[in-house]
VOGU-3710 file (C-alpha; in Angstrom, 3 decimals, decimal comma):
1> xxxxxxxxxx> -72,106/116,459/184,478  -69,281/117,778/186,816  -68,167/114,205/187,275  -67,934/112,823/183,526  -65,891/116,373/183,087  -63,523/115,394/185,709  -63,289/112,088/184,193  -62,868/113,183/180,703  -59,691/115,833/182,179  -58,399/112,890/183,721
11> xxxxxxxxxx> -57,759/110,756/180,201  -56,769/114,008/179,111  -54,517/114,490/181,152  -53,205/110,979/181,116  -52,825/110,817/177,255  -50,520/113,783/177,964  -47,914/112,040/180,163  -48,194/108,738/178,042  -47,545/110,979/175,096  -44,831/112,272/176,925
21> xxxxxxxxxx> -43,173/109,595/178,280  -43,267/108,031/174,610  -41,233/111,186/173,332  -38,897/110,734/176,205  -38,098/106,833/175,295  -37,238/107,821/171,560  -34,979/110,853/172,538  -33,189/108,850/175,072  -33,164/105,576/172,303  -32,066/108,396/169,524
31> xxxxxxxxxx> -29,366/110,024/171,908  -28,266/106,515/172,535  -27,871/105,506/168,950  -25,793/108,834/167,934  -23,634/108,474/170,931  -22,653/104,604/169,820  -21,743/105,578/166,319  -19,503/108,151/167,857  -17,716/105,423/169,877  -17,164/104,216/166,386
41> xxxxxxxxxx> -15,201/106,912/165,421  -11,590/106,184/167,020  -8,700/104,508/165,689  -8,813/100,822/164,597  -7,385/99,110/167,248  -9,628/100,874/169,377  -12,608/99,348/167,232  -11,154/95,966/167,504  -10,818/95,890/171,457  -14,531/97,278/171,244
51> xxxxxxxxxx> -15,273/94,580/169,202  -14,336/92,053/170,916  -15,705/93,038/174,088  -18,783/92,675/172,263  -18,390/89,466/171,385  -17,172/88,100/174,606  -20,365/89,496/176,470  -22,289/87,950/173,834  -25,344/90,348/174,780  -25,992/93,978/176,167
61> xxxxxxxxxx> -26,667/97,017/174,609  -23,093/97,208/173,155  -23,519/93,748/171,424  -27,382/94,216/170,463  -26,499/98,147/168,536  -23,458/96,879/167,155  -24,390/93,611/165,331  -27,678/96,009/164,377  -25,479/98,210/162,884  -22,652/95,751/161,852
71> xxxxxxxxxx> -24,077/95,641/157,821  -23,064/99,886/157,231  -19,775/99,635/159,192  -16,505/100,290/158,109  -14,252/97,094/158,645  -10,909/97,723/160,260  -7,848/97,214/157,825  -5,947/94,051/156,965  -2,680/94,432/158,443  -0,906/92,589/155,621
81> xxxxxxxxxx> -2,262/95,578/153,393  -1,146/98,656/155,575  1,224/100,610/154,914  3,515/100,321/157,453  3,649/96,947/156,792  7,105/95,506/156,450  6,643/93,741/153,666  9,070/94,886/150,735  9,793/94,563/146,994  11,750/92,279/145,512
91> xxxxxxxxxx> 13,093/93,085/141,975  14,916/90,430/140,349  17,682/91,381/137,351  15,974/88,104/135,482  12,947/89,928/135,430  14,447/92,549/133,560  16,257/91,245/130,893  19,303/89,927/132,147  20,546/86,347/130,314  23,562/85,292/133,587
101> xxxxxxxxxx> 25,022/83,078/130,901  28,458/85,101/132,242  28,652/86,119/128,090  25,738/88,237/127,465  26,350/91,562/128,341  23,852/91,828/131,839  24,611/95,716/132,076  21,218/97,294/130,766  19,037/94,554/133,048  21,404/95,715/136,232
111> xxxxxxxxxx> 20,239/99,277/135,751  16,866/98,408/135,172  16,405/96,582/138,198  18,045/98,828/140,339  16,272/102,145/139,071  13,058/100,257/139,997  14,142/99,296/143,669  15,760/103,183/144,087  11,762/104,157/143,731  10,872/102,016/146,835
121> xxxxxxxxxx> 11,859/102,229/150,771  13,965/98,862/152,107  12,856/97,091/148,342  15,832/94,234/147,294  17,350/93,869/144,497  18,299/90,335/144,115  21,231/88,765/141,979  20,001/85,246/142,036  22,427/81,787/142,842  23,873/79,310/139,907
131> xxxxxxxxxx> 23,629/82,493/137,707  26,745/84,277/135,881  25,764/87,846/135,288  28,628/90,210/132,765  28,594/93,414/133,665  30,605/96,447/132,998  31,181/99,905/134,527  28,257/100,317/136,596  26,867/103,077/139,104  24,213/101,875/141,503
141> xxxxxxxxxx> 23,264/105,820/142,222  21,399/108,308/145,221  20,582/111,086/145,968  16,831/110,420/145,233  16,940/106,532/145,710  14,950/105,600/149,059  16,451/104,334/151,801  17,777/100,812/153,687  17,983/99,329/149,937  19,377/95,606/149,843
151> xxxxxxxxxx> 21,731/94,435/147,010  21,141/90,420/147,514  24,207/88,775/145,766  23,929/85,176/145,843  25,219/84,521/141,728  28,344/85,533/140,598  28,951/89,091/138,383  31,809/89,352/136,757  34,163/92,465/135,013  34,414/92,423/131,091
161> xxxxxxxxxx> 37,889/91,801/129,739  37,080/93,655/126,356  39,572/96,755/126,590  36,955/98,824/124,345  34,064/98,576/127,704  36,934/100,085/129,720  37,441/103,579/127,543  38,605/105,717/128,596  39,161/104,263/131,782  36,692/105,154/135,104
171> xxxxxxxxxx> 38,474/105,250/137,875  36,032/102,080/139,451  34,081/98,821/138,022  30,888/98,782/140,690  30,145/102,357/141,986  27,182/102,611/145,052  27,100/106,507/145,357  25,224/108,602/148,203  22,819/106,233/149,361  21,437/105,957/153,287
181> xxxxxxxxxx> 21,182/102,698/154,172  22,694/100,351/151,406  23,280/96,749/152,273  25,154/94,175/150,166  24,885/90,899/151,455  24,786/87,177/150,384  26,628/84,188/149,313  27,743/85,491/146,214  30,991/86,902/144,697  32,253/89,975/142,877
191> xxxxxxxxxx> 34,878/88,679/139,930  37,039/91,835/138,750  39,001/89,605/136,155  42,124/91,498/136,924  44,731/88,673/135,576  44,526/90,911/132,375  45,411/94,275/133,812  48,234/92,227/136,162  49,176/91,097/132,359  49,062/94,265/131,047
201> xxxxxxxxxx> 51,581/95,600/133,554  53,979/92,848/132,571  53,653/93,857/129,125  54,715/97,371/129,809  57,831/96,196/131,923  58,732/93,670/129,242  57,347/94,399/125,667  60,060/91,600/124,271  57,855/88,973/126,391  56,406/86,675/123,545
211> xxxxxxxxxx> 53,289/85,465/125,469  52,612/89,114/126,402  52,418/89,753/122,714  49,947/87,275/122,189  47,820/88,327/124,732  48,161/91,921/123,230  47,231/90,621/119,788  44,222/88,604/121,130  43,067/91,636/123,278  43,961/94,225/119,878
221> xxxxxxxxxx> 44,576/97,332/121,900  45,908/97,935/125,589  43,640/98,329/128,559  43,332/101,786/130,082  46,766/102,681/132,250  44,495/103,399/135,507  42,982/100,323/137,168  39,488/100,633/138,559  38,473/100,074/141,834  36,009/97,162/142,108
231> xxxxxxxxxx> 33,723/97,998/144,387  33,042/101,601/145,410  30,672/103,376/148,095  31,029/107,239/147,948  28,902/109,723/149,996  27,265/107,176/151,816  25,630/106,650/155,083  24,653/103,451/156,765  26,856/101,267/154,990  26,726/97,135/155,431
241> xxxxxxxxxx> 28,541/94,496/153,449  28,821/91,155/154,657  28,984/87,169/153,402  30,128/88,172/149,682  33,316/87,333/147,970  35,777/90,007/146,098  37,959/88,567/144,431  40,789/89,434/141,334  40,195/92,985/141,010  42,638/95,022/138,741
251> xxxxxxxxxx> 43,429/97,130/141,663  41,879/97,820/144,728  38,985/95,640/145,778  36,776/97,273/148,280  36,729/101,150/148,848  34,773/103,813/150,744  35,384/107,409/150,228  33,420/109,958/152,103  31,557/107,291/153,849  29,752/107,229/157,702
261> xxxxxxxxxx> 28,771/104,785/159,331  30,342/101,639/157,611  29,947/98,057/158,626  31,973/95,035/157,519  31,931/91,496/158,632  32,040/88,210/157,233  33,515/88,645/154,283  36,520/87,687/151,987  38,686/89,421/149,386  40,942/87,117/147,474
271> xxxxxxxxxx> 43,591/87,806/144,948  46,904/85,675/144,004  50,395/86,670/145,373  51,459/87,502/142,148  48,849/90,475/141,484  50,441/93,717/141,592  49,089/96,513/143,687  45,565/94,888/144,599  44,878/96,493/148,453  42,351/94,719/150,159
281> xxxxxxxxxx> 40,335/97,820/151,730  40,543/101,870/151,221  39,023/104,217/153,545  39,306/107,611/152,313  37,778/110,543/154,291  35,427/108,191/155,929  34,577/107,816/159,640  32,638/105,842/162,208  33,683/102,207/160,304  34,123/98,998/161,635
291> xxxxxxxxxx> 35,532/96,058/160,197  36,147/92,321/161,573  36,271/88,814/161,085  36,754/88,941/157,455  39,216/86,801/155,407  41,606/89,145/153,156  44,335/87,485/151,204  45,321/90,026/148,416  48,405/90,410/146,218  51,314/92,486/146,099
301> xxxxxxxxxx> 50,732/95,525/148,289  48,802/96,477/151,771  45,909/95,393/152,998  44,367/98,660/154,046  45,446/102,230/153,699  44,364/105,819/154,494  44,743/108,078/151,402  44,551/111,519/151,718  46,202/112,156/148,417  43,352/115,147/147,508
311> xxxxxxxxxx> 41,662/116,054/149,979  41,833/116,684/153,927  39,704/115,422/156,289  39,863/113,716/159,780  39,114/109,831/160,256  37,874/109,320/163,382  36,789/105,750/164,741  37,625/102,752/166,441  38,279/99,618/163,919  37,807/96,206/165,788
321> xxxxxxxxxx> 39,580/94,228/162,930  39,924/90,402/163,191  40,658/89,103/159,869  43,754/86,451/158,478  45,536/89,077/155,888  48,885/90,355/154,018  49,485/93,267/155,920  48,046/96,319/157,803  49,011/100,298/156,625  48,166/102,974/157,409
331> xxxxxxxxxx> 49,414/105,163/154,273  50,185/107,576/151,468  49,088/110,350/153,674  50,794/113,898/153,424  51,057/113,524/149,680  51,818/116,377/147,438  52,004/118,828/150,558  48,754/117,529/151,552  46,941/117,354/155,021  46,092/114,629/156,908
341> xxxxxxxxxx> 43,855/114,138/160,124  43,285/110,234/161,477  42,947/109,535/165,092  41,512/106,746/167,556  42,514/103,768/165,421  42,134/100,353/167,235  43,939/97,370/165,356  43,705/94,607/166,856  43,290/89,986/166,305  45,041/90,392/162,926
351> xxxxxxxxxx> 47,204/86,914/161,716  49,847/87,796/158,587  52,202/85,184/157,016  54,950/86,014/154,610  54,217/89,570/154,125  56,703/92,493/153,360  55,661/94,497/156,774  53,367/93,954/159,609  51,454/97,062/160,464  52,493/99,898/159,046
361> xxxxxxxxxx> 52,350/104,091/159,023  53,260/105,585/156,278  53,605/109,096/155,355  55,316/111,362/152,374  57,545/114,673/153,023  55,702/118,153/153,243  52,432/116,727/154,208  51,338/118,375/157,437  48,220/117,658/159,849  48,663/114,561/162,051
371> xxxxxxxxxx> 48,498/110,635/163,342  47,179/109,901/166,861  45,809/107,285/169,280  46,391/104,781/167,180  46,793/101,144/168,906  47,739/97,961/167,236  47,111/94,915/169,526  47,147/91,190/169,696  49,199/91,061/166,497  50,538/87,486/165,112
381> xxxxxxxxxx> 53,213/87,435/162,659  54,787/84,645/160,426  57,823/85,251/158,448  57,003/88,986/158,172  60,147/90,593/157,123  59,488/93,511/159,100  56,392/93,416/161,831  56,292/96,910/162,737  57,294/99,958/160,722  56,988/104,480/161,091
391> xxxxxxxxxx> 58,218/105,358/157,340  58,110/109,076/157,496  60,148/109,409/154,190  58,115/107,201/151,859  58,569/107,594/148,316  57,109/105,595/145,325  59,945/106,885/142,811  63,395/106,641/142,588  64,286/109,838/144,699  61,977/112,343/145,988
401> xxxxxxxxxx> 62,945/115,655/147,253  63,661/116,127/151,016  61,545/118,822/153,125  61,269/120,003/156,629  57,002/119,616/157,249  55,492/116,412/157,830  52,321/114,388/158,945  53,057/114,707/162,818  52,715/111,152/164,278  52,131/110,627/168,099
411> xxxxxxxxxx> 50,486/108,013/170,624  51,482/105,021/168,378  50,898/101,602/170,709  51,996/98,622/170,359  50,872/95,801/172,044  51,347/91,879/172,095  52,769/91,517/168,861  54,504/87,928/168,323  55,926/86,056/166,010  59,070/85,552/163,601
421> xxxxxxxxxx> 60,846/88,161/161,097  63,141/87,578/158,234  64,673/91,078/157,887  64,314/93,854/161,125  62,419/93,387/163,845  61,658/96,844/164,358  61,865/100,147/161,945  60,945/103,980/163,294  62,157/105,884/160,519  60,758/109,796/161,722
431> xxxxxxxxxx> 60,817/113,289/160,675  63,271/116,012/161,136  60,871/118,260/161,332  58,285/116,514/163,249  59,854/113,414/165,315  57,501/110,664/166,738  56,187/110,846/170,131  54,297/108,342/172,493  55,414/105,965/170,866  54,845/102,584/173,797
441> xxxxxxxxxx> 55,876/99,372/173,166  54,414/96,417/175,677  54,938/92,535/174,854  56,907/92,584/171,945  58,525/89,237/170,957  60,028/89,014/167,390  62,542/86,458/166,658  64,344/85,715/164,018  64,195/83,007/161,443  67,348/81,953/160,464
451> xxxxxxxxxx> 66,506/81,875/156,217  68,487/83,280/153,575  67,507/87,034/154,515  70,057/88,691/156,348  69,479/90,328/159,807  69,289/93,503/161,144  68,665/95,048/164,174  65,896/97,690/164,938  66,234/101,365/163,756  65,437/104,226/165,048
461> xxxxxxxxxx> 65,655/108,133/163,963  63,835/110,785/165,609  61,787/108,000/167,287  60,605/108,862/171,120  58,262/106,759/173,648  58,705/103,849/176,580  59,092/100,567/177,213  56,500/99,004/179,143  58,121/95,742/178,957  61,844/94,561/178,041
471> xxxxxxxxxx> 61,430/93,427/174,308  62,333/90,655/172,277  64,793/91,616/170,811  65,773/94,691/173,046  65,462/98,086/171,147  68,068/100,176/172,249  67,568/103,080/169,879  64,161/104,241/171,110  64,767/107,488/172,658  62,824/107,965/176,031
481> xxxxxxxxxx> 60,814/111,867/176,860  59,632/113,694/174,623  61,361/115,668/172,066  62,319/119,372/171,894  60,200/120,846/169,009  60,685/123,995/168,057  58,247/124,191/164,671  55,699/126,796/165,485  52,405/124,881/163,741  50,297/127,106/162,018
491> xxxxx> 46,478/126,251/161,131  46,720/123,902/158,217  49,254/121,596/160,368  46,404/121,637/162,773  43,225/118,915/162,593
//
C-alpha cells in the first residue's frame, strides 16, 4: 500500500514538472515572438538590412519567424514613390493652352503654367523647341511660389508690337519677382522686337521722315515714351541664367534690382549698332553676382551700369567677367543728390571693338557716398575711342548745374589694358570737391590709329595715384600722393 502511494506521488509529481516545463517552452516561444515583431519596428532601411540577412542565411530563427510572419508585414516603401524623391514636375505651356504659332496671343497659357509650377518645390516649367510663343507684359511672381523653380526655354517668345498691349507703359516686358532659387536656362531666345521703339525714337527726332509716317499710320498710335526692360529679376535670391539668347529689346535687356546671389554664364545678348540706348546688363542694388563668358553685342550705349538713381545701397562683390562686348560702365550713380555705395569690383578678360569708351566710371554732381576697390584687368581694346575714362561731371542734357559734393572715387586699378584708340588714350575727369585717389596704372599700352579722328593726349583734373609701369603713351598729368581734402563727410557721404 505504502509502495503504490509512493509510486502514484511520483507520476504526480512528474506530471508537475512536465506541466511545467511545457509552460516554460510557450513563454519563452511567446517572449520570442513579441520580441521579433519589435525588431520590426525601426526605420526601413533598417528592415531591409534585416531582411536580407535573412535571406542570405537562408535558415535560423530569424529566417524561419520572418517568412512565418512575412504575409501581415508592412513592405518597406518604393523609393521612386517617397517623398524625398527627386523626381519633379514638369508643366508644359502647350498643356495649357498656348498655340506658339508666334501670332496667337500665348499670354494667358504662360500664367497658367507658371501658377501651377509656383505650387511645387524644384517643378519646370518648360517652353518647348521649334515653337514661337507671343507674349506680352508678363510677371512670373513670389513670395509664395516654392523654391529652385526652372524656366526651361528652348522655343523662342517674343514681345508684341501692338502699341495698345503696351498701355500705359510698364516699366519691363518679362518680370521674375522675389523668388529663391529661379533658374532660366536652355537653348532658347528672348525676342523684345525693339526695331519699333528704335523707330519710334526716330520719329520723334524727325516727324518730316516719310517712312516714319508710315510706320506711324500702320502702328495708329505711338508706343509708350518709356521703354521696358526685357527681362527683369527683382527681390530675388539664388539667381541662374545661362545658354539663352536676348536679343532686340527696346531698352535694356537683362536687369536685376535688389537681387543676391546672381549667376550668369553662357549666354548672349544681341542687338544692332544702330539701336539706341539698349545696355546689355543692369545691376541695381544687387550684390554677391557673377558674370562670365557670355557674348554681349548691344547697340548704342554701355554694356553694364550701376544705377543708383532712387535708392542707396552698397554693391558688394567680385565680378569675374569674360565676355566679347561694346563697352564696360560703371554709371549714373550720384543722380539727383543721390547716394551711392559699390566696392570690390573685379573686371577682368573683356574684348571691345569700335566702341565709344572702354571701361568706364561715371558719376553726376551732388551725389555723395563712394567708389572703391574696383580693378579692371586683362582688358583688349580695338579702335575704342577712349579705353579708359573717370567722368565725374556727367550730364545727359545740354548743361547741368555745377556743385561741390560728389560720389567719392578711390582705389581705381588698372591693369594690362592693350590695344588701339581713335580719340584719347586716357581721360580722369574728377571732382572739386572730392578728387580721385589710388588711382594705379600697370601695363598700359594704347596706341593710336592713325584714322580720320583727331588725337589727343590724356587728361587729367583732380586725378591722383602711381605708375607702376611707364605707359604707352606716358601720362604726365596724373598727380602722384594723395590729395589734401578738406570736406568734413558727414553720415550720408558715408557707406
Amino acid at each position: 500500500m505504502a509502495t503504490l502511494f509512493r509510486i502514484k506521488g511520483l507520476v504526480l509529481l512528474l506530471l508537475v514538472v512536465l506541466m511545467l516545463v511545457c509552460s516554460g517552452i510557450d513563454f519563452c516561444e511567446g517572449r520570442r515572438g513579441r520580441h521579433w515583431r519589435q525588431r520590426r519596428l525601426p526605420t526601413s532601411s533598417a528592415l531591409a538590412k534585416r531582411k536580407g540577412k535573412g535571406k542570405s542565411t537562408g535558415g535560423g530563427h530569424g529566417g524561419r519567424k520572418g517568412g512565418g510572419s512575412s504575409k501581415g508585414s508592412i513592405p518597406s516603401p518604393n523609393p521612386s514613390s517617397s517623398p524625398s524623391s527627386n523626381h519633379s514636375s514638369a508643366y508644359n505651356v502647350l498643356d495649357f493652352g498656348a498655340k506658339g504659332d508666334g501670332v496667337t496671343d500665348d499670354t494667358k497659357a504662360f500664367e497658367a503654367a507658371w501658377a501651377a509650377a509656383c505650387k511645387e518645390e524644384a517643378s519646370t516649367l518648360k517652353v518647348p523647341s521649334t515653337y514661337t510663343f507671343l507674349v506680352g507684359p508678363i510677371s512670373f511672381s513670389g513670395p509664395y511660389c516654392q523654391p529652385n523653380i526652372i524656366f526651361q526655354l528652348d522655343g523662342s517668345i517674343v514681345a508684341p508690337t501692338n502699341p495698345k498691349v503696351w498701355s500705359p507703359g510698364p516699366l519691363w516686358w518679362m518680370e521674375f519677382t522675389k523668388l529663391k532659387g529661379i533658374t532660366i536656362q536652355g537653348r532658347g531666345s528672348v525676342d523684345g522686337r525693339g526695331s519699333i521703339w528704335w523707330t519710334q525714337s526716330e520719329i520723334d527726332v524727325d516727324p518730316a521722315c516719310s517712312t516714319c509716317l508710315q510706320i506711324s499710320v500702320v502702328l495708329g498710335t505711338k508706343l509708350p515714351s518709356i521703354k521696358p526692360t526685357a527681362v527683369r529679376f527683382y527681390g530675388s535670391y539664388n539667381v541662374t541664367v545661362t545658354g539663352i539668347m536676348i536679343q532686340n529689346s527696346p531698352q535694356c535687356h537683362l536687369k536685376f534690382d535688389n537681387c543676391e546671389a546672381v549667376h550668369v554664364f553662357n549666354m548672349s545678348v544681341s542687338s544692332p549698332g544702330s539701336s539706341l540706348n539698349t545696355d546689355g546688363i543692369h545691376l541695381q542694388n544687387s550684390k554677391d553676382v557673377s558674370i562670365h563668358h557670355c557674348n554681349l553685342s548691344c547697340g548704342h550705349f554701355f554694356l553694364l551700369s550701376y544705377e543708383y538713381e532712387y535708392n542707396t545701397s552698397t554693391l558688394e562683390f567680385t565680378w569675374l567677367f569674360h565676355c566679347s562686348s561694346p563697352r564696360f560702365s560703371i554709371g549714373g550713380l550720384g543722380r539727383d543728390r543721390t547716394r551711392a555705395c559699390v566696392s570690390n569690383v573685379t573686371v577682368q578678360n573683356v574684348n571691345m571693338y569700335g566702341t565709344m569708351t572702354g571701361v568706364r566710371i561715371k558719376t553726376w554732381q551732388g551725389g555723395s557716398g563712394s567708389v572703391e576697390n574696383i580693378r579692371f584687368s586683362n582688358i583688349r581694346v580695338s579702335e575704342v575711342q577712349t579705353p579708359i575714362v573717370i567722368d565725374q561731371f556727367y550730364c545727359d542734357r545740354i548743361a547741368c548745374k555745377n556743385q561741390t559734393s560728389a560720389v567719392e572715387l578711390s582705389g581705381i586699378a588698372y591693369e594690362s589694358i592693350k590695344g588701339t584708340f581713335t580719340v584719347k588714350p586716357m581721360h580722369f575727369a574728377c571732382s572739386d570737391g572730392a578728387p580721385c585717389s589710388g588711382i594705379s596704372l600697370n601695363e598700359i599700352e594704347l596706341l593710336p590709329l592713325q584714322e580720320r579722328y583727331h588725337m589727343y593726349d590724356s587728361f587729367c583734373w583732380q586725378a591722383f595715384g602711381e605708375l607702376y609701369t611707364p605707359t604707352i603713351p606716358p601720362i604726365l598729368c596724373l598727380q602722384s600722393g594723395k590729395p589734401a581734402s578738406s570736406r568734413i563727410l558727414s553720415d550720408h557721404d558715408l557707406c
